[in-house]
C-alpha positions in Angstrom: -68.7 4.2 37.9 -65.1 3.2 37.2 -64.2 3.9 33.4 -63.2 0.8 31.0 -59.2 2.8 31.0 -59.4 2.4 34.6 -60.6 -1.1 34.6 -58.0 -1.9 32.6 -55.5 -0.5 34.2 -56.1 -1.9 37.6 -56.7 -5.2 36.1 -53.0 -4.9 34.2 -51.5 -4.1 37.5 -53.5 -6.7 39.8 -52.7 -9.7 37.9 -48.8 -8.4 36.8 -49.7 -9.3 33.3 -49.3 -7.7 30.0 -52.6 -7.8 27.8 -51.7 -6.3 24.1 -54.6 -5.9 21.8 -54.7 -5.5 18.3 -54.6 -6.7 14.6 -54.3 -5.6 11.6 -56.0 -6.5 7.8 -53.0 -6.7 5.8 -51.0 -10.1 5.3 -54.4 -12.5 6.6 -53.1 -16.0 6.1 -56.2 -17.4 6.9 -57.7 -19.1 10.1 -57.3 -22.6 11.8 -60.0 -23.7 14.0 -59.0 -24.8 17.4 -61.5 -26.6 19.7 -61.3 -26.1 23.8 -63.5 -26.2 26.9 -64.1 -22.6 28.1 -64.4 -22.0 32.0 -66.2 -19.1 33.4 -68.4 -16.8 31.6 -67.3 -18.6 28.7 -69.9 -20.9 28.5 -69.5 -23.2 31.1 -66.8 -25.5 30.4 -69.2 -26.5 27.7 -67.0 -27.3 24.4 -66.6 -24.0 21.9 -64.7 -23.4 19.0 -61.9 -20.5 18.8 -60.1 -19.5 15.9 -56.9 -17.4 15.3 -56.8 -15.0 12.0 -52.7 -14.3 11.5 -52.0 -10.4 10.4 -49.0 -8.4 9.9 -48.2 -7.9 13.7 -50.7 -10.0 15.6 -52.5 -13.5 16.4 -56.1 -12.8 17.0 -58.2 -15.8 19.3 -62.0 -15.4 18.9 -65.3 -17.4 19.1 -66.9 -17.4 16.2 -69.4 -14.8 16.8 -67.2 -12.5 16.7 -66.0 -12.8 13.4 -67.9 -9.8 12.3 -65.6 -7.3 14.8 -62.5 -8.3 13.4 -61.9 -6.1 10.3 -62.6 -3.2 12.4 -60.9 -3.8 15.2 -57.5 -4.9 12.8 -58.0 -1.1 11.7 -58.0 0.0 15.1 -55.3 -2.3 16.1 -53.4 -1.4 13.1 -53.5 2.1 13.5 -52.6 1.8 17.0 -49.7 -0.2 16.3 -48.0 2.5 13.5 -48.7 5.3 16.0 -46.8 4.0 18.5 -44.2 2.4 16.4 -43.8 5.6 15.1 -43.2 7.4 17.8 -40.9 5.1 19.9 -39.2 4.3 16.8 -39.1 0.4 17.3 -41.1 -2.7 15.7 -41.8 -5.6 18.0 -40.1 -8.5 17.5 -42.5 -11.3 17.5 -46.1 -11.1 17.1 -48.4 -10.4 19.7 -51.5 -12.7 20.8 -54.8 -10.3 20.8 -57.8 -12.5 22.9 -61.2 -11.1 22.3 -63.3 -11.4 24.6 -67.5 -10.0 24.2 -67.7 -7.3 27.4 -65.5 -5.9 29.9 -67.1 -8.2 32.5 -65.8 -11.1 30.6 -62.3 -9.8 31.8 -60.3 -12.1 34.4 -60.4 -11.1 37.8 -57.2 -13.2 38.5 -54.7 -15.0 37.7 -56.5 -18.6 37.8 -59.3 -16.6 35.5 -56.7 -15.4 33.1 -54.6 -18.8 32.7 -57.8 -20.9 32.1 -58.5 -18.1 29.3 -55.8 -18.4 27.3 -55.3 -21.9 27.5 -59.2 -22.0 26.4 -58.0 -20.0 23.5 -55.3 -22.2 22.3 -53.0 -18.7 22.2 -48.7 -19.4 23.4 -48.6 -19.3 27.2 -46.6 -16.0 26.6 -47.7 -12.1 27.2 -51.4 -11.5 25.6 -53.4 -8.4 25.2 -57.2 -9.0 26.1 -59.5 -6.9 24.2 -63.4 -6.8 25.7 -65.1 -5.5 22.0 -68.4 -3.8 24.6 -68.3 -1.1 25.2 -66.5 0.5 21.8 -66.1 3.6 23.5 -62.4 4.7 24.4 -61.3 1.1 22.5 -59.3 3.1 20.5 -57.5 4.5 23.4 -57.0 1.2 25.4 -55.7 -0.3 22.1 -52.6 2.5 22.2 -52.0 2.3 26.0 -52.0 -1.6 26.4 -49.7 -1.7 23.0 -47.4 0.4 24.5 -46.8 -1.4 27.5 -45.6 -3.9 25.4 -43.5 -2.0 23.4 -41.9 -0.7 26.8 -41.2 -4.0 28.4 -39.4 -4.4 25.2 -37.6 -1.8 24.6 -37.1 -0.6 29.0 -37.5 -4.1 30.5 -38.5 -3.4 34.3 -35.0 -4.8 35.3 -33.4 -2.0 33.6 -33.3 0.2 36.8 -36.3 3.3 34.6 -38.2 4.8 37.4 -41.1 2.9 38.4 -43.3 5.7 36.9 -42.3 5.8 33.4 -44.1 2.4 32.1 -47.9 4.2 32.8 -46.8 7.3 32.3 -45.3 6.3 28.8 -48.9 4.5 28.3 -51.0 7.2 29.0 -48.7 9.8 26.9 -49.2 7.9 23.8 -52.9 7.8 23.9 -53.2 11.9 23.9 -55.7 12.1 26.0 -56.1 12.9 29.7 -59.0 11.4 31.7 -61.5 14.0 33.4 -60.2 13.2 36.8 -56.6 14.1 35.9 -57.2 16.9 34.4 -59.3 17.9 37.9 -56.0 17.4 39.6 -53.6 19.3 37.2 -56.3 22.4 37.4 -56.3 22.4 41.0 -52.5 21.7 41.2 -51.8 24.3 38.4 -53.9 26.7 40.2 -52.3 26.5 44.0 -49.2 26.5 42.2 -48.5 22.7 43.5 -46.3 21.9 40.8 -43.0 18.8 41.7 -39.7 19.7 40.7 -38.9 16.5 38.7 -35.6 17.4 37.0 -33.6 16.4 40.7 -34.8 12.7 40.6 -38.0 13.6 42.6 -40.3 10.3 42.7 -43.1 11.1 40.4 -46.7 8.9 40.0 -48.3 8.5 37.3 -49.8 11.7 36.8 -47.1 13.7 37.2 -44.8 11.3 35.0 -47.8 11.3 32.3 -47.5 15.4 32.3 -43.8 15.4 32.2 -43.5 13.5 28.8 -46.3 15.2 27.3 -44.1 18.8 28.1 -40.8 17.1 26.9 -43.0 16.1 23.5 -43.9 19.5 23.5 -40.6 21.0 24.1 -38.5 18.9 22.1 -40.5 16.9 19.6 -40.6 12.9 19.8 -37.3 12.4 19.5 -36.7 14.9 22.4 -38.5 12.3 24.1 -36.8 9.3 23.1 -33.5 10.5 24.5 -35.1 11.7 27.9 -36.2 7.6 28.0 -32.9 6.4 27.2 -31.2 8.7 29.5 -33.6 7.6 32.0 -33.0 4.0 31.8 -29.3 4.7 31.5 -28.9 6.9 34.9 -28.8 4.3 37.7 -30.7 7.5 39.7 -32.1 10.8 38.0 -30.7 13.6 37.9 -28.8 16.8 35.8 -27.2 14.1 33.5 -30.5 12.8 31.9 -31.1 16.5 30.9 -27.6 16.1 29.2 -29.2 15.6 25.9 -31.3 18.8 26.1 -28.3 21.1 27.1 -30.2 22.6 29.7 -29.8 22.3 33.8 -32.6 20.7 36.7 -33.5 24.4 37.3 -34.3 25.4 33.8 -36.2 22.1 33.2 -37.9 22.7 36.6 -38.9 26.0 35.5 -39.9 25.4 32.2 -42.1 22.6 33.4 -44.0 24.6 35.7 -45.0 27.0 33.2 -46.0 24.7 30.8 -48.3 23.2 33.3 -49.9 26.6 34.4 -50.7 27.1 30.5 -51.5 23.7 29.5 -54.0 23.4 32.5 -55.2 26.6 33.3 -58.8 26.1 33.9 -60.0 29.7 32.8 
């Protein structure tokens, strides 16, 4: 069965949205009621009532049954929001609408689906992050990788010529965990000794891109990374000059990348 990361992803990259979730308990300025027919699994086009409870970085649109999630999932949206503000060093400059939604399978399946959602929810016709509050497992997670694809389109707009790679890659670094699958796949990579050379401007996926910022973390500390992006969205191709910053050339990255994946991943 596919996991709720998964879903997510494949939904985000289906329907070419962004879907931010969180929220947050300081700075509530209250809630304004706003009445709309719901389509879908959303009752039916019978009429419901949403509401949107302001916080410090976020709008968030609920039915009123949900009222009870919302202090807990402003802490998880909250914390989610310093982590990666921390690490990419950058606040957001407007606020972000947060949807919630009951399940997973509540999710849109398409475009139409998603437009007739958020106009249902009264939130700005503008990028949205849809939260399903079942199942709570990995919520957490999702919260930090949907967060920071809006903090990347931001801060490395996909017209700025990054590598295709870097916007999941980015995604799944900042949540600090690895799903059992990729892990499979480093193991048996790390153990055949399959390992890319990335430093030359090697096309990576999102594996391989998602492993190379979690060595350049580990190598050289966040801010290490923050000048590998910048060179990266700098360098109209990759290549020795977004190692510049790290004083070291494509062979010694190369190098130094493969035996951080045979120790990182070694299965025994």
């Amino acid at each position: 069965m596919m996991s709720a990361m998964a879903r997510n992803r494949l939904l985000l990259l289906a329907l070419n949205l962004i879907w931010v979730m969180t929220g947050s308990l300081g700075a509530q300025t209250g809630w304004v009621l706003i009445n709309h027919r719901l389509a879908g699994n959303h009752g039916g086009g019978s009429p419901a009532s949403w509401m949107v409870r302001a916080t410090d970085h976020f709008d968030i649109y609920y039915e009123r049954q949900h009222e009870r999630a919302l202090d807990e999932i402003a802490r998880e949206a909250e914390r989610a929001y310093a982590r990666v503000s921390f690490d990419l060093k950058h606040e957001l400059a407007a606020r972000v609408p947060l949807i919630l939604v009951q399940t997973d399978r509540e999710l849109p399946q398409d475009r139409r689906q998603a437009s007739e959602l958020v106009r249902a929810s009264g939130a700005p016709d503008r990028d949205h992050v849809l939260l399903a509050l079942e199942p709570s497992d990995g919520r957490a997670v999702l919260l930090v990788h949907e967060l920071t694809h809006q903090f990347e389109f931001e801060m490395i707009p996909l017209s700025s010529g990054v590598p295709a790679w870097v916007h999941e890659a980015l995604s799944d670094h900042e949540t600090g965990t690895w799903t059992p699958s990729d892990l499979v796949r480093l193991r048996d990579a790390a153990a055949a000794g399959v390992i890319p050379t990335v430093a030359g401007g090697a096309p990576l996926d999102r594996l391989w891109g998602h492993a190379v910022l979690d060595f350049v973390a580990a190598e050289y500390g966040t801010q290490g990374m923050r000048r590998y992006l910048t060179a990266l969205r700098n360098s109209a191709q990759p290549s020795d000059s977004v190692l510049a910053p790290f004083g070291i050339t494509a062979s010694d990255f190369d190098r130094a990348f493969q035996t951080y994946v045979r120790t990182r991943f070694n299965d025994r």
